[in-house]
N, CA, C and O of each residue as an XYZ file, in Angstrom:
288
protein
N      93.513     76.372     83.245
C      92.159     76.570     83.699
C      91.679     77.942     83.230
O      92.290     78.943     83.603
N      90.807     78.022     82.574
C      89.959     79.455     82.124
C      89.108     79.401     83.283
O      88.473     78.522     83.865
N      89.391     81.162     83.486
C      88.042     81.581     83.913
C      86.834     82.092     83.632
O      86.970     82.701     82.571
N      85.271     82.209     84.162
C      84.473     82.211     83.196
C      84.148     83.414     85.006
O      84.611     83.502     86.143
N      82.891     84.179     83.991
C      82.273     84.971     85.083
C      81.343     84.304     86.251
O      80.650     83.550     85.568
N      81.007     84.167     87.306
C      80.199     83.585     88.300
C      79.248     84.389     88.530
O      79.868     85.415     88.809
N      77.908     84.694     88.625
C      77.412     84.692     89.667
C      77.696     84.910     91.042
O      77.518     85.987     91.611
N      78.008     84.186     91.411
C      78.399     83.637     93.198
C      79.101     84.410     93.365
O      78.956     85.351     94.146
N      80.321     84.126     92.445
C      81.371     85.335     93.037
C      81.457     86.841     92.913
O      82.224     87.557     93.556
N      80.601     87.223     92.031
C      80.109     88.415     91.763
C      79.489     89.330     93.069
O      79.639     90.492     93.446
N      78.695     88.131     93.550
C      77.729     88.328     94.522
C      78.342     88.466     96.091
O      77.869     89.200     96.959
N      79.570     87.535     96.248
C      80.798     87.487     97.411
C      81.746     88.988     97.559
O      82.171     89.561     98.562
N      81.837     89.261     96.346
C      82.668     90.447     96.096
C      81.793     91.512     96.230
O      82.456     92.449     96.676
N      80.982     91.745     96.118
C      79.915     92.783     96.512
C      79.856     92.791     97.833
O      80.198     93.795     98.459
N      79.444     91.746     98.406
C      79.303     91.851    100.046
C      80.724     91.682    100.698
O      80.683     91.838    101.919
N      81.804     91.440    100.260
C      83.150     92.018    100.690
C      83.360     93.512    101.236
O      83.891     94.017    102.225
N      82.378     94.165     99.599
C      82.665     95.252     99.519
C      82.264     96.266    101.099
O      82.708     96.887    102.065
N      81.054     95.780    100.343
C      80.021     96.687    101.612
C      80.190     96.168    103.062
O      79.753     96.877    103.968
N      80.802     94.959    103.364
C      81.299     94.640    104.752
C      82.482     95.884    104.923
O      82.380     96.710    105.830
N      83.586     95.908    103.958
C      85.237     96.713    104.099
C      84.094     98.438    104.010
O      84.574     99.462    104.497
N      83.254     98.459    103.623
C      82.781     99.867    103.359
C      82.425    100.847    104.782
O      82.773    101.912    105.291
N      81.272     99.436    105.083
C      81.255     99.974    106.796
C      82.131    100.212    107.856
O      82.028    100.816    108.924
N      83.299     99.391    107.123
C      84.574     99.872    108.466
C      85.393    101.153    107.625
O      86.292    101.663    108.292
N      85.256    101.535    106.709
C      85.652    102.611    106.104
C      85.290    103.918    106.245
O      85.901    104.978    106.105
N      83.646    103.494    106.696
C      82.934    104.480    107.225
C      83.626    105.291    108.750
O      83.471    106.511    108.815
N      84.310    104.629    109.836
C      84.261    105.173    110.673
C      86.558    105.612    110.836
O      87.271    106.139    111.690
N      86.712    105.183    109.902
C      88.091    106.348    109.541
C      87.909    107.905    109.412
O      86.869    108.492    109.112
N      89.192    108.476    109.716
C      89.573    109.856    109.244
C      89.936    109.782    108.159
O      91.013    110.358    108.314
N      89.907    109.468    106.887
C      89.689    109.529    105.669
C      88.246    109.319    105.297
O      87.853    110.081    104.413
N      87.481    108.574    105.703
C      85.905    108.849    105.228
C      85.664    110.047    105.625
O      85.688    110.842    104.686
N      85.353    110.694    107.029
C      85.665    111.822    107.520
C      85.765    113.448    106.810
O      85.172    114.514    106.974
N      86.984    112.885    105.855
C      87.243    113.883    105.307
C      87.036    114.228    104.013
O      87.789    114.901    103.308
N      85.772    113.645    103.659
C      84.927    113.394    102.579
C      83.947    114.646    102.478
O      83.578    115.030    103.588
N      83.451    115.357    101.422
C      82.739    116.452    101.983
C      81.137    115.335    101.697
O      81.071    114.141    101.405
N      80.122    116.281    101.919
C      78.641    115.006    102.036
C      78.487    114.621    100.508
O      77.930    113.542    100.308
N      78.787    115.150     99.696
C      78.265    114.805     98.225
C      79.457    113.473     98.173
O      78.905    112.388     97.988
N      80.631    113.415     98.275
C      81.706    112.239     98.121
C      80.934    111.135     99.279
O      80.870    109.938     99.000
N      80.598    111.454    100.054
C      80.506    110.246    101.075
C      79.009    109.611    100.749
O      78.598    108.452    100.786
N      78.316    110.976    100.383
C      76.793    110.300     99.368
C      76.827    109.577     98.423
O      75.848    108.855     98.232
N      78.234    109.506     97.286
C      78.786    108.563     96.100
C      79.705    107.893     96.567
O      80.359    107.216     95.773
N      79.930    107.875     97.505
C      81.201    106.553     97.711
C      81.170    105.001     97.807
O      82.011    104.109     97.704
N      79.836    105.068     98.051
C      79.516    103.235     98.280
C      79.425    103.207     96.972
O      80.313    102.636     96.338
N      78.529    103.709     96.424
C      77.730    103.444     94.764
C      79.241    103.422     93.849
O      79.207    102.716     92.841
N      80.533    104.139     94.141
C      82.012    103.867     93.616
C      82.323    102.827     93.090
O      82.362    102.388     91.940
N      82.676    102.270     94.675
C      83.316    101.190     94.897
C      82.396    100.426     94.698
O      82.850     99.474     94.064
N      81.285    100.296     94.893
C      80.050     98.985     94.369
C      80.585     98.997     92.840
O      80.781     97.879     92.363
N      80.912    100.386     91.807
C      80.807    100.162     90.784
C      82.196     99.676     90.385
O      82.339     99.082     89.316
N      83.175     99.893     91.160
C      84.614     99.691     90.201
C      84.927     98.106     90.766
O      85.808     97.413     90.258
N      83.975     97.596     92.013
C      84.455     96.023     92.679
C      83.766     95.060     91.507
O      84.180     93.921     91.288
N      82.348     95.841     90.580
C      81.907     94.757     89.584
C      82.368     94.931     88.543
O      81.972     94.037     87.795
N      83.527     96.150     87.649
C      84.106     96.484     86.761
C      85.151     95.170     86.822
O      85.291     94.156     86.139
N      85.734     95.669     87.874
C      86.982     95.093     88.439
C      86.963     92.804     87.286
O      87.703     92.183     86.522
N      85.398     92.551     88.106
C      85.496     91.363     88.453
C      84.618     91.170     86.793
O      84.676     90.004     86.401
N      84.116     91.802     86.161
C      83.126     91.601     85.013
C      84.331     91.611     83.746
O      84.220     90.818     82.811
N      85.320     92.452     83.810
C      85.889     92.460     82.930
C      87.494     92.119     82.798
O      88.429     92.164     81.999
N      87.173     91.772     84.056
C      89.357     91.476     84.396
C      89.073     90.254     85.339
O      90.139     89.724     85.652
N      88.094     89.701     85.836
C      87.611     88.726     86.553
C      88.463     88.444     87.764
O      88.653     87.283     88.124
N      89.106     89.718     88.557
C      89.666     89.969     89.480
C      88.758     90.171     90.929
O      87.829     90.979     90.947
N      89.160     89.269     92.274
C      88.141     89.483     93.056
C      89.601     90.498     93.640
O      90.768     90.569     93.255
N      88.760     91.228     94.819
C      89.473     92.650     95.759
C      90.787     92.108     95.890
O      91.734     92.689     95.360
N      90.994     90.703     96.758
C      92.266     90.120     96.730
C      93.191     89.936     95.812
O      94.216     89.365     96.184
N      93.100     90.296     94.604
C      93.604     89.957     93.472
C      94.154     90.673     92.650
O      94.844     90.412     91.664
N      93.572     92.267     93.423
C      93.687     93.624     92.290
C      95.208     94.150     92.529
O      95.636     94.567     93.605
N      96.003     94.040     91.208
C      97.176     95.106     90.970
C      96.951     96.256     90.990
O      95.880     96.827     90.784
N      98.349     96.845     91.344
C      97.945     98.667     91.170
C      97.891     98.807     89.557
O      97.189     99.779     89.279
N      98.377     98.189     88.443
C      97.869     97.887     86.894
C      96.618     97.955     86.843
O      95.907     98.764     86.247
N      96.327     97.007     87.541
C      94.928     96.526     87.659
C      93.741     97.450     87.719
O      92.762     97.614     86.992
N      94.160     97.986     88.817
C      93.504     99.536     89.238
C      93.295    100.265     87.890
O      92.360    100.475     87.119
N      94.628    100.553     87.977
C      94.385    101.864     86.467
C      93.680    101.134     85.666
O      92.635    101.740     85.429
N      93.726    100.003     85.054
C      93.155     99.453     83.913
C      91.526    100.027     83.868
O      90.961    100.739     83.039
N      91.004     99.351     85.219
C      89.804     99.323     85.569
C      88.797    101.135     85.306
O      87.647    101.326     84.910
N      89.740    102.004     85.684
C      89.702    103.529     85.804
C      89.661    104.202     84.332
O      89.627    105.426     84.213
C-alpha cells in the first residue's frame, strides 16, 4: 500500500497538535520558557507536525527519534 498525502489527515494532525499544545501549556516546562519561546512555540510545533507529515507522511503517533532528526 503507498501512501499519498491527505488533506484530512493533515488537518487531524494539526488539531492533535494544538489539542497536546494546550495541555503543554500548563506544565513546568512550558513555564520555563522565557516569553519570546512561548510566543514561537505553537507556530514550532504547528511547523515541524506539517514537515513531519508533508514529507515523511508520519502522523505524531508514528514519529521515530530518526524521524525527529530527519525532520530538523
Amino acid at each position: 500500500m503507498t501512501q499519498e498525502y491527505l488533506e484530512e489527515v493533515a488537518e487531524k494532525n494539526f488539531s492533535k497538535n494544538h489539542y497536546w499544545f494546550i495541555r503543554f501549556r500548563s506544565t513546568r516546562s512550558y513555564a520555563k520558557l522565557d516569553q519570546a519561546q512561548k510566543a514561537n512555540a505553537f507556530y514550532i510545533t504547528q511547523a515541524f507536525v506539517g514537515l513531519a507529515y508533508r514529507y515523511q507522511l508520519r502522523s505524531p503517533r508514528r514519529w521515530t527519534a530518526a524521524s525527529v532528526k530527519e525532520v530538523f
